[in-house]
N, C-alpha and C positions, 0 to 999 in steps of 0.2 A: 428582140427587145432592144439592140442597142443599133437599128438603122439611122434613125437622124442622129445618135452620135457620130457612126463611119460615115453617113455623108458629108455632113458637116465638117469634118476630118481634113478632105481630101487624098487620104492617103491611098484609100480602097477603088480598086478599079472594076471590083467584079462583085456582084450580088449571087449567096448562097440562097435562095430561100431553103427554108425547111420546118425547124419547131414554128415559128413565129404564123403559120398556116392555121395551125392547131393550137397552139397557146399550150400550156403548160404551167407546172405549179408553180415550178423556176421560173419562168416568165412574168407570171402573176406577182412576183416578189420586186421587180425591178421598179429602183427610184424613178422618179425624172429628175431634167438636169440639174434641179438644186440639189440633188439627191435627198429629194423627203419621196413619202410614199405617195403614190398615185391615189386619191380620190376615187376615182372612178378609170378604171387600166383602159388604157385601147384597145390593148389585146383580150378578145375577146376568148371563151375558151370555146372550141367545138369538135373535141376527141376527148371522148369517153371510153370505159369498160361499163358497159350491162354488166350486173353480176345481181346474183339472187341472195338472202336473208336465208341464210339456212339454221340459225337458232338465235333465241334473246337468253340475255340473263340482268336478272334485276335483282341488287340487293341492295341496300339499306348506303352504302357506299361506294357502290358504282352499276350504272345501268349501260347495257353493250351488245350489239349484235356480231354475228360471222357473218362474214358474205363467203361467196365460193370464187374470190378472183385474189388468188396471194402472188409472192416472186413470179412465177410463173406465165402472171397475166399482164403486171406492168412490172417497169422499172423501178428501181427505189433507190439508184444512185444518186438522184439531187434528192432525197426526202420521199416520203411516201404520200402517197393520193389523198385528194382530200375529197371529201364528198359534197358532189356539187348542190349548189343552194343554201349549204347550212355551215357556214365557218366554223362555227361553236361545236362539230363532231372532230374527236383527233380519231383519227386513221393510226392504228398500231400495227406493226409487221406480225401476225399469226403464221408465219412459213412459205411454203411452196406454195398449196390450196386458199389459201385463208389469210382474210385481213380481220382486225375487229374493228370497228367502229365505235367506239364512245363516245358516248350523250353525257350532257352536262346531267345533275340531277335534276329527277322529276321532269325530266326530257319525255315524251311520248317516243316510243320504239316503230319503226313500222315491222308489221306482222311477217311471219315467215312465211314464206314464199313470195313475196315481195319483192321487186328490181327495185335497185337504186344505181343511180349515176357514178360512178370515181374518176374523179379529173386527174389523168399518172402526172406524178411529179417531172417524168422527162418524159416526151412522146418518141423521140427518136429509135432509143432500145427498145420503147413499148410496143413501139411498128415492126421491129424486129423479131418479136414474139409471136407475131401473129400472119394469117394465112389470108386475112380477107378485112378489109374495114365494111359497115353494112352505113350507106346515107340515110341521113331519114328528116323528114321532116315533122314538126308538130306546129299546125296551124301555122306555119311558113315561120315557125318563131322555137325558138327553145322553150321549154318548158323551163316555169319558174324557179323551178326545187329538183331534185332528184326523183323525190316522193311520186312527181307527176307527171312521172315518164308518160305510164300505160293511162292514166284518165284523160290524155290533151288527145290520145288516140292520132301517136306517131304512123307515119304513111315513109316506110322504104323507097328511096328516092335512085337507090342504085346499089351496086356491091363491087367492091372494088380488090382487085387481086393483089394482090402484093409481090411482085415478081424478085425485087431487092430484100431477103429477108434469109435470117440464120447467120453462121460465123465468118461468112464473106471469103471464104477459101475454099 
């Protein structure tokens, strides 16, 4: 997120890439250079967790689902996942297993057993975590919402190993 400022710089003589591949929540929050927020980011997000709707609860003062992807599945040192497509859902830390997702009121819940998208607030330690990233495409496009992973009828594009991955000693 901060390329054309180190270029611009001239200090920097060597390019890292890495989050800015995949975007990220931290990423998603960066000014531009007047530092007001971005309109519409450049960085595009495209690292997710799949995770499934494993129960809703709805009552009179707050409606909320559990997915089954907690600490465990991403990072949540810069902040926790947001769910992609719907800003209006905050992501609460539920533990190891489990995040909750809260819906504004009178939000529609999607049903359990349900996939919905979570964009990790850091993707780095998120890659860390895991054994394999899976490609995919949906009509050479992302899907607009979370909601519509499984209806654009994603096509696995590739599966990719993660040979960098655990506490690096």
């Amino acid at each position: 997120g901060t390329l054309e400022f180190e270029m611009a710089s001239g200090v920097f003589t060597e390019l890292q890439p890495g989050s800015y591949l995949f975007n990220d929540v931290d990423y998603s929050r960066n000014l531009d250079k007047e530092g007001k927020e971005e309109e519409e980011s450049k960085w595009k997000a495209s690292l997710f967790i799949l995770t499934t709707v494993m129960s809703r609860t709805v009552t009179p003062t707050v409606s909320y689902v559990v997915v089954d992807a907690g600490q465990k599945a991403h990072s949540i040192d810069s902040g926790p996942p947001v769910l992609y497509g719907n800003p209006s859902v905050t992501c609460v830390n539920g533990g190891d297993e489990h995040f909750k997702l809260i819906y504004p009121p009178s939000s529609p819940l999607p049903p359990i057993g349900s996939k919905v998208l979570l964009q990790p607030g850091h993707v780095d330690p998120t890659f860390n975590m895991h054994d394999h990233v899976v490609a995919f495409e949906s009509a050479g496009k992302l899907p607009k919402c979370s909601e519509d992973i499984l209806s654009e009828n994603p096509v696995v594009t590739d599966v990719w190993h993660i040979d960098a991955r655990g506490p690096g000693f």
